[in-house]
N, C-alpha and C positions, 0 to 999 in steps of 0.2 A: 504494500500500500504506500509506504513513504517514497518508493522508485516511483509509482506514478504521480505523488504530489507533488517531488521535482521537479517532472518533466513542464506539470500546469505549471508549474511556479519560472520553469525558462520561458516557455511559450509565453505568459503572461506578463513578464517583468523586461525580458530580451528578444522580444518579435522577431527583430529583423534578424538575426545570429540565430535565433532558431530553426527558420526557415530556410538559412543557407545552410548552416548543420546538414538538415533534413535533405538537401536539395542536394548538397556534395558529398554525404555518407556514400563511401563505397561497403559498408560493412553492415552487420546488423543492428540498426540504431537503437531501437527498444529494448533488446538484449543486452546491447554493453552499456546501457544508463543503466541498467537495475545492477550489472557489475558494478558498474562506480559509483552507483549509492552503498552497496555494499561495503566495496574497498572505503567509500570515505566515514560507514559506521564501523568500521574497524578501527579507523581511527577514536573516536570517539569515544570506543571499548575499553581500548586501549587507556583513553584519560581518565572514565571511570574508575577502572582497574586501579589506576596509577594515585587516585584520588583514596580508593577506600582501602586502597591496601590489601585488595586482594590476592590471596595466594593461590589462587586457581583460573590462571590465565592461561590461555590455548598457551602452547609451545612456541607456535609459528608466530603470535604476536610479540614485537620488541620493546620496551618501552621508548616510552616518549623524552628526549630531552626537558631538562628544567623548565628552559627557555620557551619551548614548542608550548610544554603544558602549562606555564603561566599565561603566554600569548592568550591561547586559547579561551582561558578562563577571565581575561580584562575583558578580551571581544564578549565573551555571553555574556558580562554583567551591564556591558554598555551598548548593545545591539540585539536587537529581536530575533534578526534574519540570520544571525552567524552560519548554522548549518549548510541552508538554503545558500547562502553566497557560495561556502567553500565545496558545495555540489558544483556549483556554477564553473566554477574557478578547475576543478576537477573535469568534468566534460568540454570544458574549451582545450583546456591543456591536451587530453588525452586525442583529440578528432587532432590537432596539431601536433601530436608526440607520434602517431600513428601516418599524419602524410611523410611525414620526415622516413619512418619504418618503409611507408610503401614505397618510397624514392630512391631505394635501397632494394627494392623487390623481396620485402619479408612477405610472407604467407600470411595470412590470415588466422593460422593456427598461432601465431605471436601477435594476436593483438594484444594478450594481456600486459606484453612490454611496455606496451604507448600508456596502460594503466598505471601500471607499478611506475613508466617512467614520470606521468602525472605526480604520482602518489610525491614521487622524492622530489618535485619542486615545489611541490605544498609543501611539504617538511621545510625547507628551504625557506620559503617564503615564512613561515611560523615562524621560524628562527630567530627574524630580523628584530632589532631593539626600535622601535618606533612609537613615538607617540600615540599614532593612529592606525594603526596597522589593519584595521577591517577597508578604512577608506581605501588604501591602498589595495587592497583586494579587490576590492567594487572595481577602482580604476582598470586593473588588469583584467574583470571581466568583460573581453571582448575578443571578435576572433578577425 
């Protein structure tokens, strides 16, 4: 359910990027936004995890730096939309980590690269020490 509330929420907030998304996808569009709503609540698990002190964290999840998981937590207490943007910010990345893949002649069976390679400039991007760091996000949402 939250993969299709994303999607309303790019169509609805990003029209025209949505449209060219959907227009220049050579891949399966509906299928890799529920992947990268997944991938980006994995993150999110992750800061859960990292918050309560959970000792029973999947394996394959790694913790979050200090910095990632401060970021993250100034954004929710001072923006509504944090999630919803850093989906945004996550499938623009990915449909652009993936033309770069295809320009290389990777298969389709690697598209999960163009994700995970999404996934590590969000990391990236959290990183950064900034006053406003969601704005900067918003700004980056565009393709």
């Amino acid at each position: 359910m939250m993969g299709l509330q994303q999607l309303i929420y790019v169509g609805t907030q990003y029209p025209s990027e949505f449209r060219r998304l959907l227009d220049t996808s050579d891949y399966p569009f509906a299928i890799s936004s529920i992947n990268i709503t997944v991938r980006t609540t994995q993150h999110f698990l992750i800061f859960y995890f990292q918050l309560n002190n959970a000792e029973h964290m999947h394996p394959d999840y790694r913790l979050a730096p200090a910095r990632v998981l401060k970021n993250f937590c100034i954004m929710n207490v001072l923006h509504e939309r944090v999630i919803d943007e850093l989906y945004v910010y996550m499938l623009f990345r990915t449909h652009e980590e993936w033309a770069k893949l295809k320009a290389r002649n990777e298969s389709i069976m690697n598209f999960k690269r163009a994700i995970m390679s999404a996934s590590n400039l969000l990391e990236r991007l959290l990183r950064i020490e900034e006053e406003d760091l969601f704005k900067r996000i918003i700004s980056n949402n565009k393709l």
